[in-house]
SEFIGU-615417 format. One line per 4 residues: number of its first residue (from 1); for each residue x, y, z of N, C-alpha, C. Coordinates in pm, 1 decimal. Layout:
BEGIN
NUM) X:Y:Z:X:Y:Z:X:Y:Z  ...;
This chain:
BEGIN
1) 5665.1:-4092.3:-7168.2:5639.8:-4229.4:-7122.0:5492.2:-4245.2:-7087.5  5431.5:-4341.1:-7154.5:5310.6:-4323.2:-7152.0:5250.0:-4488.6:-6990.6  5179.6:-4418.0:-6910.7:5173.5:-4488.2:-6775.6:4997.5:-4544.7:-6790.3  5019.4:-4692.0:-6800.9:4876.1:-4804.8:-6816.1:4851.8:-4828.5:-6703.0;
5) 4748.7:-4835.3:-6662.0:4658.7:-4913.7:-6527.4:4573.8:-5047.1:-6637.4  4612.1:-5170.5:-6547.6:4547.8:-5233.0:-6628.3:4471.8:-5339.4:-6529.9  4322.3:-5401.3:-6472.5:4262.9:-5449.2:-6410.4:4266.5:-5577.1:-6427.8  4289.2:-5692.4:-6397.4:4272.8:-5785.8:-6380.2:4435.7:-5837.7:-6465.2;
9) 4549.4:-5818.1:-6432.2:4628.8:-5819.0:-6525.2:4740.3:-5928.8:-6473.1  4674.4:-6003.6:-6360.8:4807.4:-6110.4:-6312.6:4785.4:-6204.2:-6385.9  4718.6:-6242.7:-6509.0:4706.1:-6373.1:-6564.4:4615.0:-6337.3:-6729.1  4654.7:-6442.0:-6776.0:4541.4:-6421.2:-6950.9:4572.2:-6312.5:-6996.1;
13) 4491.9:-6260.3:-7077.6:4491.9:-6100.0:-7165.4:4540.3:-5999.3:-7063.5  4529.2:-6001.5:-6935.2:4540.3:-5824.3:-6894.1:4707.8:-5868.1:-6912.5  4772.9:-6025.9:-6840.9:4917.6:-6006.6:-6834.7:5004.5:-6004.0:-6923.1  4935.0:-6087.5:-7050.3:4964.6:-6076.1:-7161.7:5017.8:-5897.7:-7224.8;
17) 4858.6:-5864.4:-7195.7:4842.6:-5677.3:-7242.7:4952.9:-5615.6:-7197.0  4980.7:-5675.1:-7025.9:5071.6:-5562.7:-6997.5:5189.3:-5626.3:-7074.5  5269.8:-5747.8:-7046.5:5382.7:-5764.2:-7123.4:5427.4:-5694.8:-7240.6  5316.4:-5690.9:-7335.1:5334.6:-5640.6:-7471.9:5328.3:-5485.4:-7430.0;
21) 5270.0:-5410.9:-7355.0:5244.7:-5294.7:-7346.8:5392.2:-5265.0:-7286.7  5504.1:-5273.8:-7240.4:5567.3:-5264.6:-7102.8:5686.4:-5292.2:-7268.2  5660.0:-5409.0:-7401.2:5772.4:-5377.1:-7459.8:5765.5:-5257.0:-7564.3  5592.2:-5207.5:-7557.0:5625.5:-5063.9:-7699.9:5684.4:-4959.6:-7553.5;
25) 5695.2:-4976.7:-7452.8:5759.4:-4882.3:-7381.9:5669.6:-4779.7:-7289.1  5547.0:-4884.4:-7227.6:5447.9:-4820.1:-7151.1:5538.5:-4828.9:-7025.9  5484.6:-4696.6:-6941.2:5496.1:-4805.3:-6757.4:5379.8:-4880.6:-6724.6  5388.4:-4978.5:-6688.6:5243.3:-5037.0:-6636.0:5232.3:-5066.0:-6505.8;
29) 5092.7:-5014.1:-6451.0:5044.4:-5057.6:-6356.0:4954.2:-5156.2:-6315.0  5026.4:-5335.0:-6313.0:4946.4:-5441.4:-6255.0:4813.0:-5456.9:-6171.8  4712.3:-5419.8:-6198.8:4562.1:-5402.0:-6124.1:4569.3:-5575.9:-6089.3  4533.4:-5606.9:-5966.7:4505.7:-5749.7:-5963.4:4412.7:-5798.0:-5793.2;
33) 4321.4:-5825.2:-5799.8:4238.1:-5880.8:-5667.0:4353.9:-5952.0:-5610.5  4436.5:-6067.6:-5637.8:4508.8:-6183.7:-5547.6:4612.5:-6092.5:-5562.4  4675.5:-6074.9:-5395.0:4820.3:-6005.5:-5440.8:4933.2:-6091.9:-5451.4  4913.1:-6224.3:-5448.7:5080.2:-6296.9:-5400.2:5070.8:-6283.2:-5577.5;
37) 4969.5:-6333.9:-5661.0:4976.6:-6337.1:-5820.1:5036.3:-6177.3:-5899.0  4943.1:-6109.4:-5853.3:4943.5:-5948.6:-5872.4:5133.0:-5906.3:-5848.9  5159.9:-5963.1:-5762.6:5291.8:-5934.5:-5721.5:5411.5:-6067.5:-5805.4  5342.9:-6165.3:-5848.3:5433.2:-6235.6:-5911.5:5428.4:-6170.7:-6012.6;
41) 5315.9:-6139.8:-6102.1:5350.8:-6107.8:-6238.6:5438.4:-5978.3:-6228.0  5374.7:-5869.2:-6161.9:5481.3:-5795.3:-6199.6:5593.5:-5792.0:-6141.9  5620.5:-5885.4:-6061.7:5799.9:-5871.5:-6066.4:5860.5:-5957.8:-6183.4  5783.0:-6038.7:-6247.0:5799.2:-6120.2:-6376.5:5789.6:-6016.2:-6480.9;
45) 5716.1:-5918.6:-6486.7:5716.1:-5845.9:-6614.1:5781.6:-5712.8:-6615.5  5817.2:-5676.8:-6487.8:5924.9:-5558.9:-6416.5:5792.7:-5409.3:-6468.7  5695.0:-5468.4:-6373.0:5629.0:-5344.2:-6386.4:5570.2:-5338.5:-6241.6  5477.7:-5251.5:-6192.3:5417.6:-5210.2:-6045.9:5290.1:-5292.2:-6013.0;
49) 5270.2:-5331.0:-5908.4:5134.9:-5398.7:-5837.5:5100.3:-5323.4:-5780.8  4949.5:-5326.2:-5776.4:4830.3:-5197.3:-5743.4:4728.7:-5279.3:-5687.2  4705.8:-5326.3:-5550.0:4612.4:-5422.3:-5487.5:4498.1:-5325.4:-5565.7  4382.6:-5378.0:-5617.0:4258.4:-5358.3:-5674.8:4116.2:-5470.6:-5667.7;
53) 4026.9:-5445.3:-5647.8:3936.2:-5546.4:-5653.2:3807.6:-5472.4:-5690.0  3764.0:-5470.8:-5866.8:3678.7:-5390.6:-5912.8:3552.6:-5439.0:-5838.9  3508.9:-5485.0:-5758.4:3397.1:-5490.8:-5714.1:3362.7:-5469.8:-5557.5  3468.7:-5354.2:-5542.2:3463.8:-5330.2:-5385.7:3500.7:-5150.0:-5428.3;
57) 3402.1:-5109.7:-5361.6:3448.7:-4965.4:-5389.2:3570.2:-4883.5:-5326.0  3590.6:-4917.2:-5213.9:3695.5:-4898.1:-5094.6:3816.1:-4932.1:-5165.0  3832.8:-5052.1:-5227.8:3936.5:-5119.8:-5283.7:3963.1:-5051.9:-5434.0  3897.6:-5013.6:-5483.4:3874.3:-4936.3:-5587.9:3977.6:-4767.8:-5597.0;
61) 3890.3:-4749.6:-5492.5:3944.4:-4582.1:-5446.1:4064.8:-4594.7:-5367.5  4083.6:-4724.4:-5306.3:4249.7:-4707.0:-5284.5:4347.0:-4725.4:-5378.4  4314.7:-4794.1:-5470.5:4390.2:-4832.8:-5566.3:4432.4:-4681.4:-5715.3  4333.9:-4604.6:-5699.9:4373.4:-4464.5:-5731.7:4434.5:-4379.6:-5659.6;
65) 4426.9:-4390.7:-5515.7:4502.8:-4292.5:-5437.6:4630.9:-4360.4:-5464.0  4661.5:-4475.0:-5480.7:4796.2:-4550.7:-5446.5:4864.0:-4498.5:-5606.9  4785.9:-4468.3:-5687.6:4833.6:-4449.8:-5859.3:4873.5:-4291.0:-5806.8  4751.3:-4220.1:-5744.7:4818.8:-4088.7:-5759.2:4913.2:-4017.0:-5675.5;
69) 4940.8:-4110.8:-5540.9:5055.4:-4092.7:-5496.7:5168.3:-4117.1:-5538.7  5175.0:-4208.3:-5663.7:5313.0:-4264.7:-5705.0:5353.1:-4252.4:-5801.6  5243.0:-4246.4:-5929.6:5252.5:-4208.9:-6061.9:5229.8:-4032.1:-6120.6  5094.7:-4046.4:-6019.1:5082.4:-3900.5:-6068.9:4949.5:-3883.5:-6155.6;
73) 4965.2:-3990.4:-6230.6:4865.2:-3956.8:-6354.2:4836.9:-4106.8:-6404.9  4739.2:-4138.9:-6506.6:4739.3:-4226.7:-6611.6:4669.5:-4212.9:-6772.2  4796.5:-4254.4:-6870.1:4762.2:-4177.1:-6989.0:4654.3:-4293.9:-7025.6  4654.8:-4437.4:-6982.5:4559.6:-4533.5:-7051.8:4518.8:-4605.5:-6940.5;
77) 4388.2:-4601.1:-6946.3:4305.9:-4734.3:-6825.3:4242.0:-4847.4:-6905.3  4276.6:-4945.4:-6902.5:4247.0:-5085.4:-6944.8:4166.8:-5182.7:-6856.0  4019.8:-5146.8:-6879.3:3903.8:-5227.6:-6800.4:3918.7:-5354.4:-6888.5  4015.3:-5419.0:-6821.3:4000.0:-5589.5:-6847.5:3983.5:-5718.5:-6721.2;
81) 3957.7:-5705.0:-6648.9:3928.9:-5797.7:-6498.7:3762.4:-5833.7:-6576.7  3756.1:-5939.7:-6567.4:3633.9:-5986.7:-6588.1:3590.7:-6166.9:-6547.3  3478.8:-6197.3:-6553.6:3439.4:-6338.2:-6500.5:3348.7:-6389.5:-6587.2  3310.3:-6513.6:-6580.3:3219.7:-6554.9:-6718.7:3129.0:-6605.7:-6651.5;
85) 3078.5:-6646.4:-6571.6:2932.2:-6702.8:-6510.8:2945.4:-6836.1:-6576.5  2780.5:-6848.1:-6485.9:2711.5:-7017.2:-6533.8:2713.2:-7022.2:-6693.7  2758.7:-7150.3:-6767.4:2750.2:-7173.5:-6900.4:2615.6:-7292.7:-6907.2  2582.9:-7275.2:-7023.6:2438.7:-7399.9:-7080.5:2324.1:-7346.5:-7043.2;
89) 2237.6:-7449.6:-6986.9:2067.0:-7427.6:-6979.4:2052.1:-7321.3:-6887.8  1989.2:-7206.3:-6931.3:1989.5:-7114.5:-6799.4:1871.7:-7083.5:-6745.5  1818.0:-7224.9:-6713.9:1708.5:-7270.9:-6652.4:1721.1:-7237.5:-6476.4  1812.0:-7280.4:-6418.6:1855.9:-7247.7:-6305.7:1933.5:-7123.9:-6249.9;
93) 1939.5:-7035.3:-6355.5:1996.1:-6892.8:-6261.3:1945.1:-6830.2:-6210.6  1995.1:-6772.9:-6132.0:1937.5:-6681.0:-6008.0:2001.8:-6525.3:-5999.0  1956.2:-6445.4:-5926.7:1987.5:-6295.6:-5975.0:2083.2:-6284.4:-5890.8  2168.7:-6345.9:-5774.2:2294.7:-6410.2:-5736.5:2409.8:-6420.9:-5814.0;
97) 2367.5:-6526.9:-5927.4:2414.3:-6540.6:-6031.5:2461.7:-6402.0:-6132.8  2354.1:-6330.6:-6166.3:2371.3:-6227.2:-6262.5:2411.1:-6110.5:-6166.0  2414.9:-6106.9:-6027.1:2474.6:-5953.2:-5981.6:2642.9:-6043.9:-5987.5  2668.3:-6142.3:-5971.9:2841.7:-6162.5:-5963.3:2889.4:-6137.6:-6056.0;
101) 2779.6:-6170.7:-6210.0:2894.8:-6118.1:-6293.7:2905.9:-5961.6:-6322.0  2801.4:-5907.1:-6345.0:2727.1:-5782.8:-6381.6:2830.0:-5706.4:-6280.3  2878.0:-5754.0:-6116.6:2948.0:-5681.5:-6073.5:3042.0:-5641.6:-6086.1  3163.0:-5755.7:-6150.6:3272.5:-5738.8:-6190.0:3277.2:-5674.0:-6391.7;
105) 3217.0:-5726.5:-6463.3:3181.3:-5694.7:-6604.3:3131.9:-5565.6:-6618.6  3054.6:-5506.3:-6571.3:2996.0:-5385.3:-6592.8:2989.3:-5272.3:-6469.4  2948.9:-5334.3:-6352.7:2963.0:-5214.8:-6278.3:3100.4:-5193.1:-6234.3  3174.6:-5320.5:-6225.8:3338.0:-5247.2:-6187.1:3393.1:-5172.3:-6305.7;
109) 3387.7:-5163.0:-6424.4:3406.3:-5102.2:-6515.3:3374.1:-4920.3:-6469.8  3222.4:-4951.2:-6435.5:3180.4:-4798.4:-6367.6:3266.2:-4778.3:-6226.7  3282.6:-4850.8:-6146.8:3346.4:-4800.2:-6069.3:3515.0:-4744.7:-6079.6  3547.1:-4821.5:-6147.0:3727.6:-4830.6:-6201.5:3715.2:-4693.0:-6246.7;
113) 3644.6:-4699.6:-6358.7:3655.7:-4577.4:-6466.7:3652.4:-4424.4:-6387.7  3498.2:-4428.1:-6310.5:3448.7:-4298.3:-6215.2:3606.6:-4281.4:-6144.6  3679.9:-4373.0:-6078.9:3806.8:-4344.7:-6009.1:3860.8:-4282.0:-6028.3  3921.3:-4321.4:-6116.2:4050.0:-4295.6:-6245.3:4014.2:-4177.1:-6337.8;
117) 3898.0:-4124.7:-6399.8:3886.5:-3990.6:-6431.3:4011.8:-3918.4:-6388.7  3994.0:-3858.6:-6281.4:4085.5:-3753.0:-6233.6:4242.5:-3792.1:-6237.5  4261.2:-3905.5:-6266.9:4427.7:-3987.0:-6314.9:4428.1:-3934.0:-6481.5  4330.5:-3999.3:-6510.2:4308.7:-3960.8:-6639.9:4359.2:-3812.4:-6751.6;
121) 4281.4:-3730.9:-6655.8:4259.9:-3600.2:-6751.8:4380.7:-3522.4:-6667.2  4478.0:-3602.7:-6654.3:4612.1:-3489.9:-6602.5:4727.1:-3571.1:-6737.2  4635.4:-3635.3:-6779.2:4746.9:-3700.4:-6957.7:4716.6:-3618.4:-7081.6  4752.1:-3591.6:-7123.1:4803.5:-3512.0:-7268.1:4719.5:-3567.3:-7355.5;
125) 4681.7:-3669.2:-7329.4:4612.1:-3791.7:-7428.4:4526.3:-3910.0:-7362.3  4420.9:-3906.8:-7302.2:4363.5:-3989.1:-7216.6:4304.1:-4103.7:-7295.2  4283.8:-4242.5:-7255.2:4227.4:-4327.7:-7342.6:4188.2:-4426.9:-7234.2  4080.2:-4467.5:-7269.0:3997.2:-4605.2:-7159.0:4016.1:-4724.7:-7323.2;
129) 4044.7:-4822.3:-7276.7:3997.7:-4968.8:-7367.3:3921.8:-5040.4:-7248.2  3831.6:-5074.2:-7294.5:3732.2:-5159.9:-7237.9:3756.1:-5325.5:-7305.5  3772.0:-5441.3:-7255.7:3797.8:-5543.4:-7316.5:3651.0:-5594.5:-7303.2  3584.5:-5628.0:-7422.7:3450.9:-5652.3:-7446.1:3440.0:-5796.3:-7506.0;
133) 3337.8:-5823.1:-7627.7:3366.1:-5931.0:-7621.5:3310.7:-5942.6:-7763.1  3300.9:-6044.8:-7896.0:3239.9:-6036.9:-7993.3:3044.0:-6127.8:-7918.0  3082.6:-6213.5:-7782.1:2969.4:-6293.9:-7746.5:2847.5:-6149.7:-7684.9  2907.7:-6067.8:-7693.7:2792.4:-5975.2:-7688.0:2717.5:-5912.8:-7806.0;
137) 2752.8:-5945.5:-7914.2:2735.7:-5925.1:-8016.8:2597.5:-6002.2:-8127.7  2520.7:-5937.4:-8112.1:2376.4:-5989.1:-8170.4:2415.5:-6047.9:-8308.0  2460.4:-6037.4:-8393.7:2538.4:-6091.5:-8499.0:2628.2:-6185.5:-8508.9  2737.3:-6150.3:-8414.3:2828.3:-6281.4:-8419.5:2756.4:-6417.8:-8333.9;
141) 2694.7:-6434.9:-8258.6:2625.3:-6449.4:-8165.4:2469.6:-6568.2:-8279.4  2418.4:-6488.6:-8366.1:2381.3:-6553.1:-8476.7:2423.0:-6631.9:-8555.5  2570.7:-6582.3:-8633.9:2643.8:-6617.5:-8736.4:2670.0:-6779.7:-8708.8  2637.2:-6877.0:-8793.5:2711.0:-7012.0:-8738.8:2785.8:-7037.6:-8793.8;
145) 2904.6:-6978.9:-8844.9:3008.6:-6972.7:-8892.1:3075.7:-6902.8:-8816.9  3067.1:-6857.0:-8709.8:3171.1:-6775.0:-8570.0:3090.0:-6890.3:-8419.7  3267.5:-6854.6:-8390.9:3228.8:-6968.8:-8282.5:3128.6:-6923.4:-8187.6  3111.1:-6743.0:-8170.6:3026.4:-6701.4:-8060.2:2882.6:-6785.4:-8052.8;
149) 2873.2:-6820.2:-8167.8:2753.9:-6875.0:-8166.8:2703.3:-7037.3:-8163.0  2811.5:-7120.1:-8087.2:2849.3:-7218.4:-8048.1:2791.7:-7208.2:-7912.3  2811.5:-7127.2:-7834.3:2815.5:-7161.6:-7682.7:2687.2:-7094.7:-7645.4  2662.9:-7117.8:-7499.2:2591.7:-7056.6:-7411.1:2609.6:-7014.6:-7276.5;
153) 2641.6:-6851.9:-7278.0:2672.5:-6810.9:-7193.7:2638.4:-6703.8:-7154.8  2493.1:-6700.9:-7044.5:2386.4:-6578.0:-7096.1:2425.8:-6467.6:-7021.7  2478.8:-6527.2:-6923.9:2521.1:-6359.1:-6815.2:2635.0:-6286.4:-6860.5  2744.8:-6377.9:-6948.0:2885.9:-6336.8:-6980.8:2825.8:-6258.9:-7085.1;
157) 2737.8:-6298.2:-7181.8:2731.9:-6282.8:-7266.1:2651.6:-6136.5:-7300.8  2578.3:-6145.6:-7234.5:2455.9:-6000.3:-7170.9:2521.9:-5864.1:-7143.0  2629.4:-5952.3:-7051.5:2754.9:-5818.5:-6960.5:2824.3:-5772.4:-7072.6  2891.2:-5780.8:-7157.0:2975.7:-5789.3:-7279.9:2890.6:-5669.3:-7384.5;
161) 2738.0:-5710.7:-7394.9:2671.1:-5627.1:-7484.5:2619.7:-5553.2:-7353.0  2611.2:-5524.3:-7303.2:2602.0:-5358.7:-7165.8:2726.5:-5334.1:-7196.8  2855.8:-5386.7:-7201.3:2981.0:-5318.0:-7161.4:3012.5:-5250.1:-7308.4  2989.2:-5329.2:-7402.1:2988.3:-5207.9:-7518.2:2916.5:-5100.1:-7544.6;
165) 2781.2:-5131.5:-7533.5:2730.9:-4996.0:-7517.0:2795.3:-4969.1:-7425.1  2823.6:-4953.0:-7289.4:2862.4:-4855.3:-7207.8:2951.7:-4732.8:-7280.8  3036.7:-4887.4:-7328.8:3101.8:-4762.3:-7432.2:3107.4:-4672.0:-7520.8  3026.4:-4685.0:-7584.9:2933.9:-4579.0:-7669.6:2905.1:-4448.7:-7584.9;
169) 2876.2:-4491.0:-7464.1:2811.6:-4416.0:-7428.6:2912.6:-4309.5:-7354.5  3002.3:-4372.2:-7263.0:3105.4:-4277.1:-7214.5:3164.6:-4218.8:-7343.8  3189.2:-4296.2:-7471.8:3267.1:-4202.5:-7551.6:3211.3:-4034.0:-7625.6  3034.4:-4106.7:-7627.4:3003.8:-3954.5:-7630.3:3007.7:-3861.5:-7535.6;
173) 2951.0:-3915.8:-7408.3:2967.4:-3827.6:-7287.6:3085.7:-3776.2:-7243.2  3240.6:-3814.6:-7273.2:3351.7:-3764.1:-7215.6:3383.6:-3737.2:-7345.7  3397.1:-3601.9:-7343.2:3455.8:-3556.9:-7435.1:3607.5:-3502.9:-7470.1  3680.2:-3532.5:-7377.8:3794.8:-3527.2:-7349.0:3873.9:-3649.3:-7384.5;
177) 3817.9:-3768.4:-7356.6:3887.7:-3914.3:-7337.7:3809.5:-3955.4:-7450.8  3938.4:-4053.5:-7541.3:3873.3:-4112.6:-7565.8:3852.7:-4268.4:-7523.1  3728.9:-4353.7:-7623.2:3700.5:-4478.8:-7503.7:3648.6:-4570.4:-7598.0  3700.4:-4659.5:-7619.8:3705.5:-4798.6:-7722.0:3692.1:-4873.5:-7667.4;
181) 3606.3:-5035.0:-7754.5:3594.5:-5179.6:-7691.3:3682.3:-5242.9:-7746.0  3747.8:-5349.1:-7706.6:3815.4:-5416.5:-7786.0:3754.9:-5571.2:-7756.8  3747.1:-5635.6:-7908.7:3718.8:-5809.1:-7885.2:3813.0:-5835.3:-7945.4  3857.5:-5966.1:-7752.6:3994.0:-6009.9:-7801.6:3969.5:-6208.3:-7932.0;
185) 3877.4:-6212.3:-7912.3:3828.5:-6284.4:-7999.2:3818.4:-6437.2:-7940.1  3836.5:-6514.0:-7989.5:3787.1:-6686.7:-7903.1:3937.7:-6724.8:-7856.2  3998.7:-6673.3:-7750.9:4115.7:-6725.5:-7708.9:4176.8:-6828.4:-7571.2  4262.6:-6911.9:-7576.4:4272.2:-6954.6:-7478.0:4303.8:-6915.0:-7360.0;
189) 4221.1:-6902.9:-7264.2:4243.5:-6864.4:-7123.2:4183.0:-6934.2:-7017.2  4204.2:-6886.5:-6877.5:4132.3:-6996.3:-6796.4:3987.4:-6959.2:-6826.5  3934.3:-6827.9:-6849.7:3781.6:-6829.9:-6894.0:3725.2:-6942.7:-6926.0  3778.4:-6970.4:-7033.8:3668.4:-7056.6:-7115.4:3776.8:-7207.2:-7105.1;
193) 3835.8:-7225.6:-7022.0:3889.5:-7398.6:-7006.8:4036.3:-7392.9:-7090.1  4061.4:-7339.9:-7148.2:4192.6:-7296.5:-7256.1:4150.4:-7366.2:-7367.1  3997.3:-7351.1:-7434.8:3979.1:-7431.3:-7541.5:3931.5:-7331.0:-7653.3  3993.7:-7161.8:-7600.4:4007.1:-7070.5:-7763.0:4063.7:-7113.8:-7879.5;
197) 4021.0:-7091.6:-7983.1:4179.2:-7113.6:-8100.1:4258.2:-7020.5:-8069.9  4248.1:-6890.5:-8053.4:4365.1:-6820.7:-8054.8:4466.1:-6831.3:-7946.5  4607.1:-6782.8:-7976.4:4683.7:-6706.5:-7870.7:4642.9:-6665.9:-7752.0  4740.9:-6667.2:-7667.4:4681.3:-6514.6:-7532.7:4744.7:-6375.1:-7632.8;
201) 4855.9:-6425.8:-7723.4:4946.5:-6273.8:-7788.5:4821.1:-6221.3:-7872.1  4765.1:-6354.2:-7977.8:4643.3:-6323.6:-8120.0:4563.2:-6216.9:-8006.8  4510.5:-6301.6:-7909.1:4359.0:-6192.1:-7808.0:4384.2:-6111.8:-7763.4  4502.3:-6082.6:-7766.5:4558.1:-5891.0:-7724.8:4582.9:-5838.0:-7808.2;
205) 4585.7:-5853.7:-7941.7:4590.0:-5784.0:-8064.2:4538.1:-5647.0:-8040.9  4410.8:-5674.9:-8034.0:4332.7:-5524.9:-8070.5:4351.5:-5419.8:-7912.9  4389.3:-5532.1:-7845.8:4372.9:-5433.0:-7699.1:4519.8:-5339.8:-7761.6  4575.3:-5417.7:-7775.8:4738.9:-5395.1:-7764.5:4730.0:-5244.9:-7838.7;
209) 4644.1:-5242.9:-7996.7:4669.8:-5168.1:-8100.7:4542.5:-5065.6:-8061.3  4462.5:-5079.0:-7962.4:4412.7:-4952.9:-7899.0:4444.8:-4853.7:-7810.0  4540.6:-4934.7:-7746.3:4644.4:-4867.9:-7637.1:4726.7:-4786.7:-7675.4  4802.1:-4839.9:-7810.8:4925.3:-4733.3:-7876.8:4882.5:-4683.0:-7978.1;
213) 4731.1:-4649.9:-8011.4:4686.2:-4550.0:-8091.2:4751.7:-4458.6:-8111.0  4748.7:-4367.2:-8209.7:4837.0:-4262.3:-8221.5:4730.0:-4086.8:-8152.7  4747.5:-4036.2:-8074.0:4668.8:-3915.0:-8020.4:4576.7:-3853.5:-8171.7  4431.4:-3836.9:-8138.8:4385.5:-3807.9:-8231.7:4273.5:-3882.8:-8343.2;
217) 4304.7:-4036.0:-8309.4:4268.3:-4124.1:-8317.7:4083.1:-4133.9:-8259.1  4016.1:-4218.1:-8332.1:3849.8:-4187.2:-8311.8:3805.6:-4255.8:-8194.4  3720.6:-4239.9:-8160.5:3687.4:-4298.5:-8004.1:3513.2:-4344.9:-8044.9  3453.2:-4450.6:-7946.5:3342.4:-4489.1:-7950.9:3315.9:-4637.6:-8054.4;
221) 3439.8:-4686.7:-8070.5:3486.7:-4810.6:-8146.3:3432.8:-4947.3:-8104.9  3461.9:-5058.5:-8164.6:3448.3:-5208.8:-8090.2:3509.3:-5257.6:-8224.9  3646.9:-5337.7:-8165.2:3769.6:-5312.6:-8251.7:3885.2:-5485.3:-8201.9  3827.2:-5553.5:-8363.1:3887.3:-5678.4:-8276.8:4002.0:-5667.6:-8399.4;
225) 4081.4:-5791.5:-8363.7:4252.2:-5815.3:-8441.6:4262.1:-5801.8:-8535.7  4156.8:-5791.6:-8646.2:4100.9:-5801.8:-8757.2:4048.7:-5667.3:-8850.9  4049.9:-5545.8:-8724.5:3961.5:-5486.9:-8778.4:3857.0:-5383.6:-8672.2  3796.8:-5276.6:-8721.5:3666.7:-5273.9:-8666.5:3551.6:-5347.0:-8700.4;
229) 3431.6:-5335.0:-8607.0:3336.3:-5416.7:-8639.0:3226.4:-5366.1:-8589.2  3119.3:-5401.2:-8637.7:2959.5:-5349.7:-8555.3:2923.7:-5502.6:-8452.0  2885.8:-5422.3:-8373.7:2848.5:-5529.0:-8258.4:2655.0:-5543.5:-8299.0  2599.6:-5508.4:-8333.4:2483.7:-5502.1:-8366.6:2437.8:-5654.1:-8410.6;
């Protein structure tokens, strides 16, 4: 039985993720800042709530002691809790602005992850998905034929290309785990107003199909519904 921690998972893609994850026959563990939500979904999806708030370290490190008192272990950690910042002229931001998102987007990622290591490497098969984004993507981001390159969204968008590299980067450095991005692609959620084309099911595609990789499988990816892809 393979046991998910998944961050930000009372609503959009993470609840989505877990639903679908919870029917190939994961256990999942609900990561969620609000607990009355955190605690609705998973008694809605008949999986566990794990008070978490990636941008508090305290809250962080309890939320692993609470996994390894109860679970034991975790074969998959799913850094998906994330925030999108100021959108348009980014004439007026302030570094206020860029530590709120940067806190939750990238450094809770570092903090979650540093946690959970030691959950991690007691699985047979360890795996991080990082939910990233194609708007970090210097290419799609260009392309005017992809919607990334419709909008403006410089801090979301900034955090997204750090959070993939990040990934690159843990995947060479841990050599034990492996550690993939996934872009869930332009979907409706409260992020962006619910004005994605896709699904919440379409934007968990790739999370979904990184999670139940088969052991053995390559690591250091950025991997949307479609496919792999270069974020470059």
């Amino acid at each position: 039985m393979r046991i998910t921690f998944i961050t930000g998972a009372n609503k959009g893609l993470g609840r989505e993720t877990a639903r679908r994850l919870i029917e190939c026959g994961h256990t999942v563990l609900v990561g969620a800042r609000d607990r009355e939500q955190g605690e609705e979904a998973a008694a809605a999806l008949g999986a566990r709530y794990v008070p978490i708030d990636v941008t508090d370290d305290a809250s962080v490190a309890a939320a692993a002691a609470n996994v390894a008192e109860h679970e034991g272990r975790i074969d998959v950690l799913i850094n998906n809790a994330g925030v999108h910042g100021p959108v348009g002229d980014p004439s007026d931001l302030t570094a206020d602005d860029a530590r709120a998102v940067l806190d939750v987007n990238v450094i809770g990622v570092v903090r979650t992850t540093t946690a959970f290591l030691p959950l991690l490497r007691r699985s047979d098969d360890p795996l991080i998905v990082n939910v990233s984004s194609g708007m970090g993507s210097l290419a799609l981001t260009h392309d005017p034929a992809r919607p990334e390159s419709q909008g403006v969204a410089p801090l979301y968008a900034s955090s997204k290309a750090a959070l993939t590299m990040l990934t690159t980067q843990y995947a060479k450095g841990l050599k034990d785990i492996r550690v993939n991005a996934a872009d869930p692609g332009y979907t409706a959620t409260d992020l962006n107003g619910y004005t994605g084309h896709q699904t919440v099911t379409e934007g968990t595609d790739a999370i979904v199909a990184l999670a139940t990789e088969a052991p053995g499988a390559s690591t250091g990816r950025f991997v949307a519904r479609y496919g792999e892809i270069a974020w470059s």
